[in-house]
N, CA, C and O atoms as a Tripos MOL2 file, in Angstrom:
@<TRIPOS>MOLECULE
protein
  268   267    67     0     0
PROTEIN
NO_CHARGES

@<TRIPOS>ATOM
      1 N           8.8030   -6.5260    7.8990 N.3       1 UNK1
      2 CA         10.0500   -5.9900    7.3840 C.3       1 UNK1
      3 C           9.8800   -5.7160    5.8900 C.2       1 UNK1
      4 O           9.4390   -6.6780    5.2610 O.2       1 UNK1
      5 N          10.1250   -4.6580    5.2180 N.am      2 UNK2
      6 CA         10.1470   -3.7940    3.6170 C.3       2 UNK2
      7 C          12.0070   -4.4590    3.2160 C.2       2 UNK2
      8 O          12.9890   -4.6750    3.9260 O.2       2 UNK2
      9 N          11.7760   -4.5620    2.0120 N.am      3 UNK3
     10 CA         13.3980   -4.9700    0.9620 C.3       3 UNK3
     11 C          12.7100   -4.3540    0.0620 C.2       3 UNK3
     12 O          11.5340   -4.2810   -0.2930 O.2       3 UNK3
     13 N          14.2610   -3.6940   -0.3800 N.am      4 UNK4
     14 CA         14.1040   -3.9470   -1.8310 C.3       4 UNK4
     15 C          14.8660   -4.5070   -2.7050 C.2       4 UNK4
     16 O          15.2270   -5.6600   -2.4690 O.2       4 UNK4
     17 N          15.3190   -3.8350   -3.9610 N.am      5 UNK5
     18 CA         15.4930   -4.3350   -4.5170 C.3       5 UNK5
     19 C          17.4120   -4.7840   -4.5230 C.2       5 UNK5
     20 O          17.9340   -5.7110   -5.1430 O.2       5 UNK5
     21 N          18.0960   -3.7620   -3.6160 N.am      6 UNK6
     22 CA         19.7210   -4.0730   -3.0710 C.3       6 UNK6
     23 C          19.2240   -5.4000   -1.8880 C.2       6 UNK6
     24 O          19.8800   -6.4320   -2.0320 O.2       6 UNK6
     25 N          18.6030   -5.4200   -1.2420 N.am      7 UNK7
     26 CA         18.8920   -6.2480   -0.3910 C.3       7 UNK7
     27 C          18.6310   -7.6500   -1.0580 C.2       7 UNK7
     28 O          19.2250   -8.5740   -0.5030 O.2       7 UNK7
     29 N          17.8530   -7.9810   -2.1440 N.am      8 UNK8
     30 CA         17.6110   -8.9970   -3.0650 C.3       8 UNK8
     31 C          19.1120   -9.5230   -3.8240 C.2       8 UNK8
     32 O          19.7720  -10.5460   -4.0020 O.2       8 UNK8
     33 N          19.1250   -8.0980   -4.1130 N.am      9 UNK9
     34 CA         20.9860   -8.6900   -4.8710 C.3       9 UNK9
     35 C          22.1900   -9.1590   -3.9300 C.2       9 UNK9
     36 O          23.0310  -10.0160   -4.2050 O.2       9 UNK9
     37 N          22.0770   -8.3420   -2.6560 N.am     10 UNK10
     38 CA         22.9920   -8.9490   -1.2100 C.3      10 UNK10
     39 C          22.2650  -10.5770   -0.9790 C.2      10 UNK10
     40 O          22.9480  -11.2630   -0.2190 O.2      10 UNK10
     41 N          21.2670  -11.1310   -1.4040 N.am     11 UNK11
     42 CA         20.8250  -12.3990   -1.4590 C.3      11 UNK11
     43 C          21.4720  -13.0590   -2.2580 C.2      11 UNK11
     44 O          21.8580  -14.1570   -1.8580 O.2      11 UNK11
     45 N          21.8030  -12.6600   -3.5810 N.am     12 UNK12
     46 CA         22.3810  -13.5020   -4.5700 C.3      12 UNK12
     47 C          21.4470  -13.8160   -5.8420 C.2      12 UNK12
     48 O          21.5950  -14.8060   -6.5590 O.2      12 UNK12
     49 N          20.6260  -12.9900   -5.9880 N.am     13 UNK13
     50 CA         20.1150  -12.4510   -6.9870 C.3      13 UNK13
     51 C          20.5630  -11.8270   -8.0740 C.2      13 UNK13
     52 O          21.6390  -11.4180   -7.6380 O.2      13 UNK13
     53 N          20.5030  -11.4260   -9.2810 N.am     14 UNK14
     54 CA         20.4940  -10.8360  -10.4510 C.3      14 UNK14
     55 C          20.1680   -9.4610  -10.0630 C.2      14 UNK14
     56 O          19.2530   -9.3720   -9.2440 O.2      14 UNK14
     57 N          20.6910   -8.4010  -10.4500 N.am     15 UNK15
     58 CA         19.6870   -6.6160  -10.4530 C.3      15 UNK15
     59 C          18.2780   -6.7930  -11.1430 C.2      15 UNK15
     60 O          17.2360   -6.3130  -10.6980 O.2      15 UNK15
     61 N          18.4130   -7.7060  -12.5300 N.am     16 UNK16
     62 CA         17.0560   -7.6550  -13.0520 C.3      16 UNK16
     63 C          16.0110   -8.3310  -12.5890 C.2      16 UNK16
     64 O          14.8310   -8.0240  -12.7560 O.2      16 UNK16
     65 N          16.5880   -9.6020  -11.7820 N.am     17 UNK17
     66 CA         16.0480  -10.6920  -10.9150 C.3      17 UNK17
     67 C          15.2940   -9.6340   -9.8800 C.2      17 UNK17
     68 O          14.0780   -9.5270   -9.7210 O.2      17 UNK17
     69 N          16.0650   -9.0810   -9.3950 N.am     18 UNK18
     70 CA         15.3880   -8.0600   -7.8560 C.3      18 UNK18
     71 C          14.7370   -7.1210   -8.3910 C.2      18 UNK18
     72 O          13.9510   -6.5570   -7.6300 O.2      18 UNK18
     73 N          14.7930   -6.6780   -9.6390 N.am     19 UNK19
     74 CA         13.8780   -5.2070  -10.0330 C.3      19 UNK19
     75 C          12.3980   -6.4890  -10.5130 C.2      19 UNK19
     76 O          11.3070   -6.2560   -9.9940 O.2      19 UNK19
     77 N          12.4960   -7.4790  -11.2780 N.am     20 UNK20
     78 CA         11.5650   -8.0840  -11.3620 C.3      20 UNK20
     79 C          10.3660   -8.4780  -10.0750 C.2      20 UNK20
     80 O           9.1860   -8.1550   -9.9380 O.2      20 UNK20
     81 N          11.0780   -9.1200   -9.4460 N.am     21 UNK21
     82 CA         10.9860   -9.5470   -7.8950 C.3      21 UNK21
     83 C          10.1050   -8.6660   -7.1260 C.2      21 UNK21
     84 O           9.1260   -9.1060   -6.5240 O.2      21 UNK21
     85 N          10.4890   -7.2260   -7.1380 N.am     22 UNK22
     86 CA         10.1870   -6.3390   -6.4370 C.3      22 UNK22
     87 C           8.4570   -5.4110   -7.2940 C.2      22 UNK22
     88 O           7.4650   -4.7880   -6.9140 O.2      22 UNK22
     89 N           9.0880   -5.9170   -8.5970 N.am     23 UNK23
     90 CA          7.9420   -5.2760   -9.6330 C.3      23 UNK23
     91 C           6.4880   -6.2080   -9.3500 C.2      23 UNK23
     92 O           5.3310   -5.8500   -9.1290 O.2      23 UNK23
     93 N           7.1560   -7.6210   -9.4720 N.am     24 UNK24
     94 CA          5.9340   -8.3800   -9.3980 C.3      24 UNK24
     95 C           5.2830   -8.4480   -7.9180 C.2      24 UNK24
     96 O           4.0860   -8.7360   -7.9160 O.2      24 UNK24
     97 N           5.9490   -8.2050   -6.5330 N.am     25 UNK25
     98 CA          5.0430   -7.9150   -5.5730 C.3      25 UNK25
     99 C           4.3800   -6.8100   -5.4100 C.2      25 UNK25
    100 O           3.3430   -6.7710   -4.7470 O.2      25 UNK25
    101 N           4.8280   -5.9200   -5.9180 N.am     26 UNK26
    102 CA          4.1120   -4.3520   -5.9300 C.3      26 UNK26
    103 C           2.6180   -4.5330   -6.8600 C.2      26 UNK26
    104 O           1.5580   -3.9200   -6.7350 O.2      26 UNK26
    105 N           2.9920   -5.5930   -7.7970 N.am     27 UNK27
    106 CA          1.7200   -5.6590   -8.8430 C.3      27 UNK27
    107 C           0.3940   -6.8120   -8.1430 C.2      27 UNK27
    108 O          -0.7600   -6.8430   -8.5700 O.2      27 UNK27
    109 N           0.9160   -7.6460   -7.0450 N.am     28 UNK28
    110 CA          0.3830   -8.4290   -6.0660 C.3      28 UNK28
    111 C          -0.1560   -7.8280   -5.2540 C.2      28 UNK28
    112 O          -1.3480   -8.0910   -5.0910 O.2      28 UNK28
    113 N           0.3850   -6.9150   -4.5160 N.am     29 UNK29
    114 CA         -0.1160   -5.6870   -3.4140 C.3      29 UNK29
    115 C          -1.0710   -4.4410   -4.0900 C.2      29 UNK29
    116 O          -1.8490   -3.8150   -3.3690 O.2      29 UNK29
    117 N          -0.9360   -4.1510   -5.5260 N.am     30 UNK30
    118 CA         -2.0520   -3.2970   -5.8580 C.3      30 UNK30
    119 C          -3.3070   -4.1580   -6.1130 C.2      30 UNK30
    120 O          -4.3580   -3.5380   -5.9520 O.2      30 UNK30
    121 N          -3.4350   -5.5380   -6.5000 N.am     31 UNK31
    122 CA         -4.4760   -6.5680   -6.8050 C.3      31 UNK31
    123 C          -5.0390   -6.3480   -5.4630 C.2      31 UNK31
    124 O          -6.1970   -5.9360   -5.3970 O.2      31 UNK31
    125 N          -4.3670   -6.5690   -4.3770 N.am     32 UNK32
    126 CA         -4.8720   -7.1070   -3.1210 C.3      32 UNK32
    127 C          -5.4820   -5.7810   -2.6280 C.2      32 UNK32
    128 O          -5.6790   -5.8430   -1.4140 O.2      32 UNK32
    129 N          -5.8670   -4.5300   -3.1980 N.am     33 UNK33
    130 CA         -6.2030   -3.2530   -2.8140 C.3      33 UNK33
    131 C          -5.1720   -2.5500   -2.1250 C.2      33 UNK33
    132 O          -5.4410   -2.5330   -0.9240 O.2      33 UNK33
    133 N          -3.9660   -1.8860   -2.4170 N.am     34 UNK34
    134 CA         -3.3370   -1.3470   -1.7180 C.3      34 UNK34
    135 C          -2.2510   -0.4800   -2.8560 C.2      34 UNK34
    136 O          -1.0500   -0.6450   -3.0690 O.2      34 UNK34
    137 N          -3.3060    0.5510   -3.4930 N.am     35 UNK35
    138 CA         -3.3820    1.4090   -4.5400 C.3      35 UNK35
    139 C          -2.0450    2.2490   -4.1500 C.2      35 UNK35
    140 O          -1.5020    2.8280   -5.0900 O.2      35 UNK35
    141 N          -1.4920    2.3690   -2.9360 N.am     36 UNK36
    142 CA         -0.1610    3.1700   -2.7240 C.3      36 UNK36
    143 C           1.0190    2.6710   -3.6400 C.2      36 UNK36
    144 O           1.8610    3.4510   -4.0860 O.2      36 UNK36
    145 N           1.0210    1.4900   -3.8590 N.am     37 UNK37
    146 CA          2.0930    0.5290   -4.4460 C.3      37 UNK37
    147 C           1.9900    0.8320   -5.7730 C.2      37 UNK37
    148 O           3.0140    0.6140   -6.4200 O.2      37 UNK37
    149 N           0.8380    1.3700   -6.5010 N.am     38 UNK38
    150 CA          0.8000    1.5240   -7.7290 C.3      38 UNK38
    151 C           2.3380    2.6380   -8.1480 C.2      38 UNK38
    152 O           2.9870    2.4550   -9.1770 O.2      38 UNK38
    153 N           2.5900    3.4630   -7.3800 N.am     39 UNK39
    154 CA          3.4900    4.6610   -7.3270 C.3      39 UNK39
    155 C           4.8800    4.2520   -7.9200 C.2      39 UNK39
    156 O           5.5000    3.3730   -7.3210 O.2      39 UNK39
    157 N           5.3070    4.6910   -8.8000 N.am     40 UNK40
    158 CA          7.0900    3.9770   -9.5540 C.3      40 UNK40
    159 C           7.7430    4.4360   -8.2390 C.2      40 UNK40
    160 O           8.6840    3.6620   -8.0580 O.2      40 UNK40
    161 N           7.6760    5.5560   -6.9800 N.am     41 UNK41
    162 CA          8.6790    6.1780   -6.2740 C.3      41 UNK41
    163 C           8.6760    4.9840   -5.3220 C.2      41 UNK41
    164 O           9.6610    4.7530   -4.6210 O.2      41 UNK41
    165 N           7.6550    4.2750   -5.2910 N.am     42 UNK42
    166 CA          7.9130    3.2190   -4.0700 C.3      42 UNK42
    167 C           9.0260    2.0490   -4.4870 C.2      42 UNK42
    168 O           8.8090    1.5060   -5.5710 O.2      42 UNK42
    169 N           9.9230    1.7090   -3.9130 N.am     43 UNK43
    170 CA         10.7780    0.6050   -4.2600 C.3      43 UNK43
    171 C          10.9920   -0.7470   -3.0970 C.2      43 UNK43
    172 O          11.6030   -1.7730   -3.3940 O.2      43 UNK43
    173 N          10.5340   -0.5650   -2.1210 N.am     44 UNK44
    174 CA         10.1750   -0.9890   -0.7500 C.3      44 UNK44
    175 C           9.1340   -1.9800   -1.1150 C.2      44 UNK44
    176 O           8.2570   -1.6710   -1.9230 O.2      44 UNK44
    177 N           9.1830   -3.2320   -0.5300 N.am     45 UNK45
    178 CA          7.8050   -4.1130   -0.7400 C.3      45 UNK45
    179 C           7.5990   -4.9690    0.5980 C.2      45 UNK45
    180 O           8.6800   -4.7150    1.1290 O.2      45 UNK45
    181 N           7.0860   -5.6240    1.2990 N.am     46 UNK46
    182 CA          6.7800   -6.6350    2.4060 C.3      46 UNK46
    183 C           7.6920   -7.8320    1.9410 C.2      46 UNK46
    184 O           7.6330   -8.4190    0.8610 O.2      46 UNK46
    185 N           8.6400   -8.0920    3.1070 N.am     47 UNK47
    186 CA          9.4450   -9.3520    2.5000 C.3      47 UNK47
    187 C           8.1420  -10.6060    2.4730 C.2      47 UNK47
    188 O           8.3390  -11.1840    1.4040 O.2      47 UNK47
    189 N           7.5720  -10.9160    2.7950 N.am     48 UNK48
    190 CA          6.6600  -11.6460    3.1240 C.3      48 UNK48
    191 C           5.8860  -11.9660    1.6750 C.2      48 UNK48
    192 O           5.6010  -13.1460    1.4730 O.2      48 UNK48
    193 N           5.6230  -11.2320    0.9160 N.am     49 UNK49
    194 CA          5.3150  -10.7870   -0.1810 C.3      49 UNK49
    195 C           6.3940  -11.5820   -1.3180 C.2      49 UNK49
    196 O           6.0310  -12.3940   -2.1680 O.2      49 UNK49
    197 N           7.9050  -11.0750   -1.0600 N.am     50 UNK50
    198 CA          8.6410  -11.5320   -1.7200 C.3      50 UNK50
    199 C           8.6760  -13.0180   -1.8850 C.2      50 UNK50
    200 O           8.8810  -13.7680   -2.8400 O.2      50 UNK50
    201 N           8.3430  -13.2150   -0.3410 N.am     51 UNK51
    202 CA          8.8810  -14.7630    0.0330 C.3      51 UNK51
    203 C           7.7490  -15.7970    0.0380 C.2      51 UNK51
    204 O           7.8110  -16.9680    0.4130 O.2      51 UNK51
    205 N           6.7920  -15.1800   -0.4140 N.am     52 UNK52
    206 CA          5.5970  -15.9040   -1.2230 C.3      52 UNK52
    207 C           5.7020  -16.0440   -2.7580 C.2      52 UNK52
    208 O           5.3080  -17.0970   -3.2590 O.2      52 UNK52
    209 N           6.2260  -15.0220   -3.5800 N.am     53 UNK53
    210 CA          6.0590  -15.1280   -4.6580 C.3      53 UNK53
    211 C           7.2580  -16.5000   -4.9520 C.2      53 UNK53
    212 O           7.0300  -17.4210   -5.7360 O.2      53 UNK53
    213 N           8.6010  -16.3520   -4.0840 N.am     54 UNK54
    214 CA          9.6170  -17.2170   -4.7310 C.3      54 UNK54
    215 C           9.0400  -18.4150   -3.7850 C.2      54 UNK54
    216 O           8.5410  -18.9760   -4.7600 O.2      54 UNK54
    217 N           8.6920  -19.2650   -2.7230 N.am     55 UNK55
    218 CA          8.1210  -20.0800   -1.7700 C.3      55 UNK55
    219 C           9.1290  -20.7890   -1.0730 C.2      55 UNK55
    220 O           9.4030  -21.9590   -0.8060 O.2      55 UNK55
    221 N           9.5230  -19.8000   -0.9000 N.am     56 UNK56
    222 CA         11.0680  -19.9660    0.4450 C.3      56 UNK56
    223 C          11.0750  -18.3150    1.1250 C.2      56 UNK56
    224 O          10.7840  -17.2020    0.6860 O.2      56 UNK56
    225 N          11.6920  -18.9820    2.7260 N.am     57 UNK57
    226 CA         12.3460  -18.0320    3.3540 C.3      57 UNK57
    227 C          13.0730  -17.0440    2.5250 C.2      57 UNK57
    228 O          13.3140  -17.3240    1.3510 O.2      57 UNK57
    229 N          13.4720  -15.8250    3.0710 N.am     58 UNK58
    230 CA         14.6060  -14.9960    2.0080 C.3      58 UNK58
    231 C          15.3930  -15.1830    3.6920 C.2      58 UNK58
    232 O          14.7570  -15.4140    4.7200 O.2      58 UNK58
    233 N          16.7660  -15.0260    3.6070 N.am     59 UNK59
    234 CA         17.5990  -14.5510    4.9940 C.3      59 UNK59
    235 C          18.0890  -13.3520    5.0400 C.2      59 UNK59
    236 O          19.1390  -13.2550    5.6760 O.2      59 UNK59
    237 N          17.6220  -12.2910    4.5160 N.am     60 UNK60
    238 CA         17.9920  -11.2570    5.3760 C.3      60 UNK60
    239 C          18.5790  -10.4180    6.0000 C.2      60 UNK60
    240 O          17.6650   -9.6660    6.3390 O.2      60 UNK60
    241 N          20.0300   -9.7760    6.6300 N.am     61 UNK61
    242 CA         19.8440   -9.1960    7.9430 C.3      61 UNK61
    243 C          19.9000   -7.5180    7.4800 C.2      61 UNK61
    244 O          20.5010   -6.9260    6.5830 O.2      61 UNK61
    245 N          18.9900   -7.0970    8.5280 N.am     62 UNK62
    246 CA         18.8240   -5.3360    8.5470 C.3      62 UNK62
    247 C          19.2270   -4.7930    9.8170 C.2      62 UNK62
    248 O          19.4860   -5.1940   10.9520 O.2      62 UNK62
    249 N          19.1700   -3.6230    9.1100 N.am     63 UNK63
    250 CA         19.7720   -2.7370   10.0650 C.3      63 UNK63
    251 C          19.0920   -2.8340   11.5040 C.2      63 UNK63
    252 O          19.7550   -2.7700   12.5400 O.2      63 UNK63
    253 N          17.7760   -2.9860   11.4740 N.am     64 UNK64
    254 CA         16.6800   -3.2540   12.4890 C.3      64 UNK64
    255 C          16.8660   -4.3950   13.0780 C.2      64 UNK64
    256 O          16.6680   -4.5460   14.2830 O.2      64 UNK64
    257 N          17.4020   -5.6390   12.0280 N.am     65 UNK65
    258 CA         16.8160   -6.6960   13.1240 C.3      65 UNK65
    259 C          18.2540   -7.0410   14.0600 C.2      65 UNK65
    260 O          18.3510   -7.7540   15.0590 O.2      65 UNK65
    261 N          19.5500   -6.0760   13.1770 N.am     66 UNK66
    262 CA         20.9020   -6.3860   14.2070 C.3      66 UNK66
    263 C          20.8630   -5.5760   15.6450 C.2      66 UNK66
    264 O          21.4430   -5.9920   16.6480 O.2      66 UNK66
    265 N          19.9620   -4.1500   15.5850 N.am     67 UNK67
    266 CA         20.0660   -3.4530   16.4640 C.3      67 UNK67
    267 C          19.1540   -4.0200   17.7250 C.2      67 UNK67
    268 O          19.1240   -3.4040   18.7910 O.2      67 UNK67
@<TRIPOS>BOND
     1     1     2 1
     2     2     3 1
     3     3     4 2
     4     3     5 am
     5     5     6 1
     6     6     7 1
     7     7     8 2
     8     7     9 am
     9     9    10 1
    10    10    11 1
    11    11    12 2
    12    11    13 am
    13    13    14 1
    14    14    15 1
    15    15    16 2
    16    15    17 am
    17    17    18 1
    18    18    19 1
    19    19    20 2
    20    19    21 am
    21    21    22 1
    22    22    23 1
    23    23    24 2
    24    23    25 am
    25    25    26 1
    26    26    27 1
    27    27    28 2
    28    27    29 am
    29    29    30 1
    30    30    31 1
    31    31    32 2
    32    31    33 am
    33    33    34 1
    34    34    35 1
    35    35    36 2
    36    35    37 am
    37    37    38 1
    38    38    39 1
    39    39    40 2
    40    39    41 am
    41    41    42 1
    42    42    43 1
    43    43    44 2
    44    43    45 am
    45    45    46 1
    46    46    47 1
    47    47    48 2
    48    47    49 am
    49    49    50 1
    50    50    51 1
    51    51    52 2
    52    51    53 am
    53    53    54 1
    54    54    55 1
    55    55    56 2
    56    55    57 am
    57    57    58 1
    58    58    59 1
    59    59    60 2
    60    59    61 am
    61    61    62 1
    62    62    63 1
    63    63    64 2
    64    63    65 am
    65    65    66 1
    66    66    67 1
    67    67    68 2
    68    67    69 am
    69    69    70 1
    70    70    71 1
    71    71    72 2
    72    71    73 am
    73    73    74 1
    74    74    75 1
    75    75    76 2
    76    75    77 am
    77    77    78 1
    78    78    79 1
    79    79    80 2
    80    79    81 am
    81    81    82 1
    82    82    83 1
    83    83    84 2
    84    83    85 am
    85    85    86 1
    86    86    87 1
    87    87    88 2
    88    87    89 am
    89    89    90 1
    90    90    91 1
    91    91    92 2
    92    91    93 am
    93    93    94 1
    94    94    95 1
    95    95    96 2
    96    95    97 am
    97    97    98 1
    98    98    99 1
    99    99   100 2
   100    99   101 am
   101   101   102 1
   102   102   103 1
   103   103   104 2
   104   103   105 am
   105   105   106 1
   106   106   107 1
   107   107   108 2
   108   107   109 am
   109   109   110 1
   110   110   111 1
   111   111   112 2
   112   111   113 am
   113   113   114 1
   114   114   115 1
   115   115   116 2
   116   115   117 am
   117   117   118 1
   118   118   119 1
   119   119   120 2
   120   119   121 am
   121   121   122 1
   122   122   123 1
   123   123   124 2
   124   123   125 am
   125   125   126 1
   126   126   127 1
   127   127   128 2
   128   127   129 am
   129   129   130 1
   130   130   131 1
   131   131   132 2
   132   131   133 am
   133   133   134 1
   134   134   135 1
   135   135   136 2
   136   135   137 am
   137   137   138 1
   138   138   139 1
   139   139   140 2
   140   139   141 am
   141   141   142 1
   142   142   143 1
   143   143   144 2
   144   143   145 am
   145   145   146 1
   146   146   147 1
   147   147   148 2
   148   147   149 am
   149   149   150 1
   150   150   151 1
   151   151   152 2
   152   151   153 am
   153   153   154 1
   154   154   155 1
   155   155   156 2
   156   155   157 am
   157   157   158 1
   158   158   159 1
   159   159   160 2
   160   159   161 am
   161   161   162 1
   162   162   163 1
   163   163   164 2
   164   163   165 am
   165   165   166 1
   166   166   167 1
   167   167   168 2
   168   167   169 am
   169   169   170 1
   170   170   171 1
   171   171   172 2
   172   171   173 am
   173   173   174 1
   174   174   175 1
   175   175   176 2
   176   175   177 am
   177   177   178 1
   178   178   179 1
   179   179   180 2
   180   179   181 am
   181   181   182 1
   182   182   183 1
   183   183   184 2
   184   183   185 am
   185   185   186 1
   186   186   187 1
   187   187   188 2
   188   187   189 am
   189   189   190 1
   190   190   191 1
   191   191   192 2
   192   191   193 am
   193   193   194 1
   194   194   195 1
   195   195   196 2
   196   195   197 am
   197   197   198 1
   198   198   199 1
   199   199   200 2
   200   199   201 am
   201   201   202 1
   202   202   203 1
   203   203   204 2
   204   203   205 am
   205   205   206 1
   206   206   207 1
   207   207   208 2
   208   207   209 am
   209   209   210 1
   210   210   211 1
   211   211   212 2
   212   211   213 am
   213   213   214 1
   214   214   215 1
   215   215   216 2
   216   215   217 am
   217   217   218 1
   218   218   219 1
   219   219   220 2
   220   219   221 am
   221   221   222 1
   222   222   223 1
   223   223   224 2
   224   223   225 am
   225   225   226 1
   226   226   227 1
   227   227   228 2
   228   227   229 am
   229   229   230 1
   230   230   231 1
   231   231   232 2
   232   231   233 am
   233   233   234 1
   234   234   235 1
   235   235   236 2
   236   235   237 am
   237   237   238 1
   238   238   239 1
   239   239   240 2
   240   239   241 am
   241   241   242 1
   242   242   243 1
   243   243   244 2
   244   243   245 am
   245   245   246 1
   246   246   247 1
   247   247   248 2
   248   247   249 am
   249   249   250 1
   250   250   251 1
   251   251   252 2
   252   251   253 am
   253   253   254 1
   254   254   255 1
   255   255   256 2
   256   255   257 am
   257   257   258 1
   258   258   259 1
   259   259   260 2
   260   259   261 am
   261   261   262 1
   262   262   263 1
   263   263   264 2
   264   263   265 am
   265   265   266 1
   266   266   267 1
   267   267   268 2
@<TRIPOS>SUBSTRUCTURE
     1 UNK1         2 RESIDUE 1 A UNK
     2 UNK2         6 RESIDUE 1 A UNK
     3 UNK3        10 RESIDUE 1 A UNK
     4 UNK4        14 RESIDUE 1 A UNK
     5 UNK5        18 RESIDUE 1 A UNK
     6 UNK6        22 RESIDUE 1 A UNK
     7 UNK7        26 RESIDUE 1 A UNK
     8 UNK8        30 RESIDUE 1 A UNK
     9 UNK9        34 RESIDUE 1 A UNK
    10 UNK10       38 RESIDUE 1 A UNK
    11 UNK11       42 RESIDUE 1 A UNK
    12 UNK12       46 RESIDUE 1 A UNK
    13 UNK13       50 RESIDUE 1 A UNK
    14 UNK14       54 RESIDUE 1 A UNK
    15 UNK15       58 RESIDUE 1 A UNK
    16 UNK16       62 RESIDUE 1 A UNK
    17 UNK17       66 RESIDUE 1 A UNK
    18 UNK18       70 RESIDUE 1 A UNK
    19 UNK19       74 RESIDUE 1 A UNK
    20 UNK20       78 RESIDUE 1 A UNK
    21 UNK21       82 RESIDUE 1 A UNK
    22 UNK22       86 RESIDUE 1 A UNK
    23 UNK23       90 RESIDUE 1 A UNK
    24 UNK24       94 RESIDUE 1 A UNK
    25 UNK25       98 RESIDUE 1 A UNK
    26 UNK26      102 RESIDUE 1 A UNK
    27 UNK27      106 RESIDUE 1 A UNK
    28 UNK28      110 RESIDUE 1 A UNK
    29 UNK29      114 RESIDUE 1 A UNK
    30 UNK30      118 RESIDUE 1 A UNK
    31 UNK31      122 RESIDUE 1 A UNK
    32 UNK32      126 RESIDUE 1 A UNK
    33 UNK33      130 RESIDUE 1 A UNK
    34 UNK34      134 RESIDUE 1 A UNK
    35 UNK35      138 RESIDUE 1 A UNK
    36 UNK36      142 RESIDUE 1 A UNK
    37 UNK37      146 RESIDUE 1 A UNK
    38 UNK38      150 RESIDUE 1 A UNK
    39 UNK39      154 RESIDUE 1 A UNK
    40 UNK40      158 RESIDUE 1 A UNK
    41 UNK41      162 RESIDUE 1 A UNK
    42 UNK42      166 RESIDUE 1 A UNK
    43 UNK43      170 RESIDUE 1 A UNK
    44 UNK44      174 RESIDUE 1 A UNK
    45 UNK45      178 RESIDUE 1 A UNK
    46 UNK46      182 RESIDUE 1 A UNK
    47 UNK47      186 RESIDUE 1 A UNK
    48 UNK48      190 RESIDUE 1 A UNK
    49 UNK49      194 RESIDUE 1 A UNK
    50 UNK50      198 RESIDUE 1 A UNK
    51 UNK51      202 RESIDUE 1 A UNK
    52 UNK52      206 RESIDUE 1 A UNK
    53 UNK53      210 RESIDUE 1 A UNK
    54 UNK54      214 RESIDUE 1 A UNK
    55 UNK55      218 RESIDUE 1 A UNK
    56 UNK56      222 RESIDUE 1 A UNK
    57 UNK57      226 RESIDUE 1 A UNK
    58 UNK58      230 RESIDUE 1 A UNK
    59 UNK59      234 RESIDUE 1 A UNK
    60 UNK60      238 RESIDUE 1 A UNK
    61 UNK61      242 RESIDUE 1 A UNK
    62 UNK62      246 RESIDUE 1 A UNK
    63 UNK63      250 RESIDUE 1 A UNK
    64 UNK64      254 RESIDUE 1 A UNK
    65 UNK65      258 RESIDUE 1 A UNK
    66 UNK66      262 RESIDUE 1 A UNK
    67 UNK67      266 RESIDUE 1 A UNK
């Protein structure tokens, strides 16, 4: 599942908290070879990603996982 940086603030996050959040996994995912992420248009990241950097679950719900 991809978040970004609204679904971070529907968490209870800060805007700068989630633009951070979202900045620092994109900068995790270009380390790890995955040079697409380098791109400013991407705003989308792997929650998984997210939920490593903070070391908790995030909860979630999307449009996907209600349907």
């Amino acid at each position: 599942m991809f978040i970004d940086k609204n679904d971070l603030v529907k968490c209870g996050f800060g805007p700068y908290q989630a633009y951070m959040l979202i900045k620092q996994a994109k900068a995790i995912l270009v380390q790890r070879g995955f040079a697409y992420y380098k791109s400013n248009g991407v705003g989308k990241v792997p929650k998984e990603i997210v939920e490593e950097i903070l070391g908790t679950k995030l909860e979630i719900e999307s449009v996907a996982d209600i349907a």
